[in-house]
C-alpha positions as CSV (number, residue, x, y, z in Angstrom):
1,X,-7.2,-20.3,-12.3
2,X,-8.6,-23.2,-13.9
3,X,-10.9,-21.1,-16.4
4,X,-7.5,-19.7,-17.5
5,X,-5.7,-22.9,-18.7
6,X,-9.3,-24.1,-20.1
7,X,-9.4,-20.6,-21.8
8,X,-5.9,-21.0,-23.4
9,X,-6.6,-24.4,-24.3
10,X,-9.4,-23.4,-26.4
11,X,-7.9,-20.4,-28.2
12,X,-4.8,-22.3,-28.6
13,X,-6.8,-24.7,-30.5
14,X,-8.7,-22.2,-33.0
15,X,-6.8,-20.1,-35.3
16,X,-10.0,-17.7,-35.4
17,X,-9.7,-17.1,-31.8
18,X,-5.7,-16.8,-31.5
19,X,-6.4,-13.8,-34.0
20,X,-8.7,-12.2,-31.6
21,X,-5.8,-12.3,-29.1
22,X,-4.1,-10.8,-31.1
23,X,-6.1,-8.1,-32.5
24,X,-6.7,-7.2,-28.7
25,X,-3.1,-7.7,-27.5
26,X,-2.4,-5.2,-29.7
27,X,-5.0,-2.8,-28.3
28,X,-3.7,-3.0,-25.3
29,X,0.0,-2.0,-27.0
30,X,-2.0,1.0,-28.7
31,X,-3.4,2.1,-24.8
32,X,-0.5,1.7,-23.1
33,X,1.6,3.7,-26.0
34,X,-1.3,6.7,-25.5
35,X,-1.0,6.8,-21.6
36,X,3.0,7.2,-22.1
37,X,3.2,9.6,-25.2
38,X,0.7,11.6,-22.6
39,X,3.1,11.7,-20.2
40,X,5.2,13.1,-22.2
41,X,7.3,9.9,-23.2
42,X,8.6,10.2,-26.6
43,X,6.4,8.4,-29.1
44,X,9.1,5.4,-30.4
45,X,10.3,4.7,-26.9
46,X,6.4,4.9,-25.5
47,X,5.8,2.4,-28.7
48,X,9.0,-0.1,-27.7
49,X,7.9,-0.2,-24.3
50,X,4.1,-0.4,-24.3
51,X,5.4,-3.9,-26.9
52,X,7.5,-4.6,-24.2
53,X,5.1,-4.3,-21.4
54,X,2.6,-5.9,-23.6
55,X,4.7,-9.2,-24.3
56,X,6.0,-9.1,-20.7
57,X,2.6,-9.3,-19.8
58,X,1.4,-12.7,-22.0
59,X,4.7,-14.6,-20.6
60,X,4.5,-13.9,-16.9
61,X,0.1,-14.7,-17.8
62,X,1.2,-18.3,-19.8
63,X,3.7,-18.9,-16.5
64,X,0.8,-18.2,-14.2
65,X,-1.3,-20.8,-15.8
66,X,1.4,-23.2,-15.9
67,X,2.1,-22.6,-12.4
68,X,-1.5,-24.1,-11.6
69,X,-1.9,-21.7,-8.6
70,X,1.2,-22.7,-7.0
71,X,2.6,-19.4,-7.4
72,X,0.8,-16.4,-7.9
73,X,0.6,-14.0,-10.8
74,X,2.7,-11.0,-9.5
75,X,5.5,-13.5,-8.4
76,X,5.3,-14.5,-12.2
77,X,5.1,-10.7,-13.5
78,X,8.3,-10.1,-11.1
79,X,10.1,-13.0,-12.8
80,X,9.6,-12.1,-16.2
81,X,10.6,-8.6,-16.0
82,X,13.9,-9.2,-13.4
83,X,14.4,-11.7,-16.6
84,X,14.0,-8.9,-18.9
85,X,16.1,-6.5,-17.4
86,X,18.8,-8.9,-16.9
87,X,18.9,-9.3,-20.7
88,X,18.5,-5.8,-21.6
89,X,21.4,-4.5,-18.7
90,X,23.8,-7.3,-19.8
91,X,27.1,-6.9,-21.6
């Protein structure tokens, strides 16, 4: 837990480094979009939610950290997507 804040700390503080996040944030967008267009998800919805999961993701991770180990990372996943759906289900 307390690598993590340092680690954020120190890519928040170099733009070199926040563009490695970046460049591997979206990675991870590309391999989650290729798992779901395998399963047969139709490639713009597999692209909209392998962003979403990806963004989803980097909150519920910067929550974590700010949570300083008081609550644990799957409590903070659950939050952000309950958060999510909430905004995409509301009329």
């Amino acid at each position: 837990m307390q690598g993590a804040a340092e680690r954020r700390a120190v890519i928040d503080a170099s733009p070199e480094l926040q563009e490695r996040e970046r460049t591997k944030g979206a990675a991870v967008t590309r391999a989650i979009r290729d798992a779901l267009v395998q399963r047969q998800v139709e490639a713009e919805t597999a692209e909209l939610v392998a962003q979403l999961a990806t963004v989803a993701f980097g909150n519920a991770l910067r929550r974590w950290i700010d949570a300083e180990g008081h609550v644990g990372f799957a409590e903070c996943l659950d939050t952000v997507t309950d958060q999510l759906r909430a905004a995409l289900t509301a009329t």
